[in-house]
N, C-alpha and C positions, 0 to 999 in steps of 0.2 A: 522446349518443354515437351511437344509432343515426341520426339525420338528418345526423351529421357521415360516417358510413360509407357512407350511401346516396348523399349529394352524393358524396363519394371514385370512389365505384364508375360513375359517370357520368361523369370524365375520368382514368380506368385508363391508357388511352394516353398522357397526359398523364405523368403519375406513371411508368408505364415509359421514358419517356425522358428524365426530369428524372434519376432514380435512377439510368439507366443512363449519361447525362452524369458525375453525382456520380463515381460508379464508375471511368469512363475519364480523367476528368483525375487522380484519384488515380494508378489506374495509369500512364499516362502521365508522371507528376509522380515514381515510385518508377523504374519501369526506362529510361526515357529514350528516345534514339534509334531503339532496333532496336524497338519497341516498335508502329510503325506501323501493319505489316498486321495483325499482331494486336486491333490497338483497331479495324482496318475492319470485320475479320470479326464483333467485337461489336456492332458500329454498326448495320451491316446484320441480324445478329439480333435488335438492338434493335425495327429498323425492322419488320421480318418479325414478329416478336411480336405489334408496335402491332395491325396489320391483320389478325393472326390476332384478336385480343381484340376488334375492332370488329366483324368479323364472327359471333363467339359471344356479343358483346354486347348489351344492352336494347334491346328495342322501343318504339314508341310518341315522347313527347316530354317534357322533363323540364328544367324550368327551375331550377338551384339558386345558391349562395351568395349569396343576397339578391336573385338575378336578373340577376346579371352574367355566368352562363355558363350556356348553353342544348343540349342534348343530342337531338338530331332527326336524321330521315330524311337532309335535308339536307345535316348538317354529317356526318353519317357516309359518305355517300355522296362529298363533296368530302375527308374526311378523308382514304379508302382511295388517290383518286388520288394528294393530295399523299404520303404516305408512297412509295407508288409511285414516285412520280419521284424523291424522294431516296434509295431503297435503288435504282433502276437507274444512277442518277448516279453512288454510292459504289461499283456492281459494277464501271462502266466505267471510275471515275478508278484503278484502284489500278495499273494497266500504265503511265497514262500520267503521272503522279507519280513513280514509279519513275524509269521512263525519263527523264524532267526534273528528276529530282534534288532534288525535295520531297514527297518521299512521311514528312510529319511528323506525328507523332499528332495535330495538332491541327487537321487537315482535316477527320476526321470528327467529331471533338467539333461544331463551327464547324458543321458540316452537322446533325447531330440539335441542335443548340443552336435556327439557324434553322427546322428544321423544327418545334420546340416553340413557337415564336410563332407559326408558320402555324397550327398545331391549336387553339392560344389564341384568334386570329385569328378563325380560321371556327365557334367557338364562342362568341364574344364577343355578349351579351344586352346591351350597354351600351358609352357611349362610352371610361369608364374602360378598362373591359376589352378594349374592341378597340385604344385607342393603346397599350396594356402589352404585347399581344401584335405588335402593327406595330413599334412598337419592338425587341421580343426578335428577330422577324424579321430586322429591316433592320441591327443593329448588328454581326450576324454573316453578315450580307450584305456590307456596307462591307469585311471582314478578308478574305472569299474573296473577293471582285472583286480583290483585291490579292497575294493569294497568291504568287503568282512573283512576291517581292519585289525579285529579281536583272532580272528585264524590265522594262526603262522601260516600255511597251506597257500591262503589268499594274498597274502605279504606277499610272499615269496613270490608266487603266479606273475602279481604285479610288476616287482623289482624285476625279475627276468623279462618278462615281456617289456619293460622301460629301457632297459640298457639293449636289449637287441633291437627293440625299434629305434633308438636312438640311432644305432650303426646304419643300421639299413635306409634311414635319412637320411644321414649320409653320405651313404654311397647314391641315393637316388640326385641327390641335389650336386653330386660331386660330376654323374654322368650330365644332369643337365645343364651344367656350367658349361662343358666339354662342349656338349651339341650347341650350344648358344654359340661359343667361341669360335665354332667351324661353320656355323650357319649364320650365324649375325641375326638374328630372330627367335626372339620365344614363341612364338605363334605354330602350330602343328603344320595348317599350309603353306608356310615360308619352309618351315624345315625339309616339309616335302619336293617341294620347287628346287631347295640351295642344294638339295645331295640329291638329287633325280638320277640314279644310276652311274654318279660318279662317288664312287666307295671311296673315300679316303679314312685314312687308322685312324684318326682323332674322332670321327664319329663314328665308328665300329664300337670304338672302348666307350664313348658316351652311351650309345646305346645297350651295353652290355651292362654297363653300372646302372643305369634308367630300371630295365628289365632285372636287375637283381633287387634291387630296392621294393619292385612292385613284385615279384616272386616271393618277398618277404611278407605283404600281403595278404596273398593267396596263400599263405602254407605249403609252398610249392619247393619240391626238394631239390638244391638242398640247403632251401635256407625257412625250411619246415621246423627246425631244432627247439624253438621255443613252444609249438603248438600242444605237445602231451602235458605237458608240464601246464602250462596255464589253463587246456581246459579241464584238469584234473582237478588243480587249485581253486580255480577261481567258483566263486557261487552258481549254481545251476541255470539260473537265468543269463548270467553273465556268457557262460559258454551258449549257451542257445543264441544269444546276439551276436557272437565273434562267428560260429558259425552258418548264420542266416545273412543277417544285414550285409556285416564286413565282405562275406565273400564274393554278394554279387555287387560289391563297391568295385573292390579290390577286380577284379574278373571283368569289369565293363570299361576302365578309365585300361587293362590293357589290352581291352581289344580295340581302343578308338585309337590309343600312341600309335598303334603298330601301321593299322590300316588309315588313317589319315597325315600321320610325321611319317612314316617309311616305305610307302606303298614301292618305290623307287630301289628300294636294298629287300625284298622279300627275301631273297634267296640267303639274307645272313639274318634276319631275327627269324626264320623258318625253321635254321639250325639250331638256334639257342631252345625254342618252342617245344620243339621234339624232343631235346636231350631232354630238358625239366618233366615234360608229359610221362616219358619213358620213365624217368625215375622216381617218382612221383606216384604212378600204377604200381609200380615192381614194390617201390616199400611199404606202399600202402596195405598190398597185398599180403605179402611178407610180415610185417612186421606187428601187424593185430593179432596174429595169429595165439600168442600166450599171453596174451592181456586175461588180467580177474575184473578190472574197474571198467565200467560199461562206455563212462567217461572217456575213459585214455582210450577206450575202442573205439569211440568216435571219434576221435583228434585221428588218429591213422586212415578211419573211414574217410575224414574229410580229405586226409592229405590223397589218397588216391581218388578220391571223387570230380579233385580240382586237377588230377591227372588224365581223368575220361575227358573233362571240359576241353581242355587243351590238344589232346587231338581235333577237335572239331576247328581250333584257332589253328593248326597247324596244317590242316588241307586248305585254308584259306576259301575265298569268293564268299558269294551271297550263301550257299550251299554250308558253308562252315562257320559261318557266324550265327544261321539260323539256326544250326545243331548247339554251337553254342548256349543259345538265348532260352533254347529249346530244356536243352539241360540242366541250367541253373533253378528256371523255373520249376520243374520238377525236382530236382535235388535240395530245393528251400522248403518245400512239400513237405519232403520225404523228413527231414533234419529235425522241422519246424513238431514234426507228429511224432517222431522217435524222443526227443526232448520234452515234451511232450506228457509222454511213458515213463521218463526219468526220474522229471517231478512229480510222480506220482507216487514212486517208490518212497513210502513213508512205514515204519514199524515203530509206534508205541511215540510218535512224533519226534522220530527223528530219519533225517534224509538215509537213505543206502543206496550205495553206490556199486557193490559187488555183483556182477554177472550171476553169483549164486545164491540171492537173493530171491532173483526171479522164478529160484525152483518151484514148479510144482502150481505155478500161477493160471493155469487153467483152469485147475480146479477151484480154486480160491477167488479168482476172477476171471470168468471167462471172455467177457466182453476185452477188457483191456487187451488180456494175451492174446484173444484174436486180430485186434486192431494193431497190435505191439508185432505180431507175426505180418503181419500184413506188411508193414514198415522196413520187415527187416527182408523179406520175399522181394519186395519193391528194390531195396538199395543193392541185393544181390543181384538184378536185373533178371527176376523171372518171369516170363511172361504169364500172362497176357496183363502186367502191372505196369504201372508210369514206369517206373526206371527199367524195365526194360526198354521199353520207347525211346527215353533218352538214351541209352548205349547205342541204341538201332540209327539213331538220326545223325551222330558224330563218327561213328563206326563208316556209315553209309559215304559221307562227306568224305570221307577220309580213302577209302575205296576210289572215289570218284576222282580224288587227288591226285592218286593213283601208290598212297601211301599204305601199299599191301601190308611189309612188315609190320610195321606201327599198330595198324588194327589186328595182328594175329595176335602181339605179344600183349595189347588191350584186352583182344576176347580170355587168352588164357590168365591173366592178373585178375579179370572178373568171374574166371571160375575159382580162381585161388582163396580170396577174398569172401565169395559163396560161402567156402566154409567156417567161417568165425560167423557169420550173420546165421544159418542156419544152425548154427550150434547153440545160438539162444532162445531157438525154434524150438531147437530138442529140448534143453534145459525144461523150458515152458511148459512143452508140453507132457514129457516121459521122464523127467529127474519124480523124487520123492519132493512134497509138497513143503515149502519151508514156510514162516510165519506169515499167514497172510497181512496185507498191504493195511493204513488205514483208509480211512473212508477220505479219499482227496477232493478237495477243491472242483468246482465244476467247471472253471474257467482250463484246465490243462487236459480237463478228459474230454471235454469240448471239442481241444484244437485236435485230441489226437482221433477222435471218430472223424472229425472234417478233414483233418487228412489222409484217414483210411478209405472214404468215400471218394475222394477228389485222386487217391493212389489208384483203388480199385474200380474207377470206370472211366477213365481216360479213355480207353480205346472205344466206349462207345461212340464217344460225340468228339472224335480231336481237332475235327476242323476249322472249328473258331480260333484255337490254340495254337495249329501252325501257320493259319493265315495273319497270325497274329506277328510269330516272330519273320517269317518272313518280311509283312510290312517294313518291321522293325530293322532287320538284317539290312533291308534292300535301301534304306535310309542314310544310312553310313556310307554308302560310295556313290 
């Protein structure tokens, strides 16, 4: 009993939102429709608990139920952000659910449902336990991509994001059959033990399907295909969650495969790492460039953003997981405030979505356009703003790797890129002034001043920040 309470006590967080789920479909199942904001305001206490509890939580590292879930620096450190991104997603959806006429209890269920297979996810010691948890993520993925069941837009967002994540489970489940079969173990440690620098092709290809499956994830090119399209589609809260949460799910269970199943093959998932990074930057870069929808600019922003990350996975050590953890953290920031901005864009109460919208928003509002400029300075990596920090820490790593090319063709994608983000600088500030905004919600002009603030002085105080990921990094090996 006492090893069944000690294992317990190592996913607490877990159990409070499994118990707090139990709880809200009851309620919601007993008093019905009016029922809504009530189950948000639990959701998000749910969420707020989790993160209080991981932070008063155990030290050290702690592998339990038979080795399928693992309790580390690491995952508590990628735990804090994903919760993060799902209790600010559930602060800013509740105004605009209202206002669009689905504000149903069973949005935030949906939401702490996905966020219990991210935590599953980024604890997962095992291939079992990480497709359970990718699963619990994505199935409640597939229902909010679809949410405005009345919008063709949202439909559609859903059904494509259902049928490609389908493949891509797939293929993830198709490589870890592959590696079980050649390792004789679902466990990361055994995998790492049975292929220790003996390469053989059955776990090459297991690996390469594993790593495409979780590149589908990430948004990582080139199996990014469904990302414009659903967070175009999909409800505004919606994309702010596939962007925040999912990425740093999706981004932490691949950097635990790599560095705890293959520390022994670096040299072949180093290859795969790089090509995706590389392509990843370049279209990222490339391909915002004639986007009108701010939306679809962010789906390309994301996909090269998670192309910066992976340089820093692909210099490897302590040194490249820290730039990693470093990055995320700031790029959920950055995403969470720009989103943020988005919601905010309201005329005559109705959402807008077009880049030329924002004409003339200085004058009309100054406060936002400057926080909203701040957002967009930051994701171009200008200094002295967080994102440039985060370029500087995976760039640095990556130098140190001694993966010259890689960082040139990084630095020049992030000047590339510069120019779509500072073109809604201009818009803002020097286009003719278009219909000003309505008077929005305070829960999204909230998040995006605490993000312009937490964007624009990082560099005073960062060193609570990378002794942080450090910790974090240095936990994993």
């Amino acid at each position: 009993m006492s090893h069944l309470s000690a294992a317990l006590a190592h996913c607490l967080p877990e159990l409070i939102l499994a118990f707090g789920i139990l709880v809200l479909v009851l309620l919601g199942a007993l008093r019905g429709k009016e029922t809504g904001g009530l189950v948000t305001e639990i959701a998000i206490g749910l969420l707020g608990l989790a993160i209080v509890v991981i932070f008063l939580g155990g030290k050290g590292t702690a592998i339990v139920f038979n080795g399928a879930f693992i309790d580390d620096g690491f995952g508590r450190f990628m735990k804090v952000l994903t919760l993060a991104g799902s209790l600010v997603t559930l602060l800013m959806s509740q105004d605009f659910l209202a206002r669009e006429k689905i504000d149903k209890f069973e949005f935030p269920i949906l939401i702490l449902l996905s966020t219990l297979g991210m935590l599953m996810l980024i604890s997962a010691a095992g291939l079992i336990a990480l497709y359970l948890g990718l699963e619990l993520m994505s199935l409640s993925l597939y229902v909010i991509a679809a949410f405005h069941r009345d919008n063709l837009r949202a439909s559609e967002a859903g059904l494509k994001y259902f049928v490609l994540g389908a493949l891509s489970s797939g293929m993830l489940l198709y490589g870890a059959s592959l590696l079980y079969g050649f390792a004789g173990t679902v466990s990361f440690a055994g995998i790492a033990e049975t292929i220790n620098g003996k390469v053989s092709l059955g776990a090459v290809f297991g690996l390469v399907f594993l790593m495409a499956g979780l590149a589908f994830k990430m948004s990582a090119v080139p199996f990014h295909m469904w990302t414009p399209d659903v967070y175009e589609g999909a409800p505004t809260p919606v994309t702010a969650f596939f962007a925040s949460a999912v990425k740093m799910a999706a981004v932490a269970i691949t950097v635990r495969v790599v560095f705890t199943a293959f520390p022994g093959i670096a040299s072949q998932w180093r290859q795969i790492v790089i090509f995706i990074s590389l392509l990843s930057m370049v279209l990222g870069a490339f391909a915002a460039i004639g986007q009108t929808n701010i939306k679809r600019l962010m789906a390309y922003s994301a996909i090269g953003h998670i192309g910066f990350a992976l340089v820093g996975l692909a210099a490897g050590g302590e040194a490249g997981v820290s730039g990693v953890l470093a990055y995320m953290a700031i790029y959920l920031v950055m995403t969470l405030g720009t989103f943020a901005g988005i919601l905010s864009m309201r005329i005559n109460g109705q959402g807008v979505e077009n880049i030329s919208d924002l004409s003339g928003l200085a004058k009309t509002d100054g406060v936002m356009a400057f926080f909203l400029a701040m957002m967009m300075f930051s994701l171009a990596g200008i200094p002295p703003l967080a994102g440039f920090f985060a370029k500087w820490y995976v760039f640095n790593a990556a130098i140190q790797a001694g993966l010259y090319w890689l960082s040139v063709i990084g630095v020049l994608s992030s000047a590339v890129a510069a120019f779509y983000y500072l073109r809604i600088v201009k818009v803002m500030y020097f286009d003719e002034a278009a219909p000003a905004f309505d008077r929005s919600a305070a829960a999204p002009r909230a998040v995006l001043a605490v993000s312009g603030i937490l964007v624009l002085f990082l560099f005073v105080y960062p060193g609570v920040f990378i002794d942080a990921t450090t910790a974090a990094a240095q936990s994993l090996f």
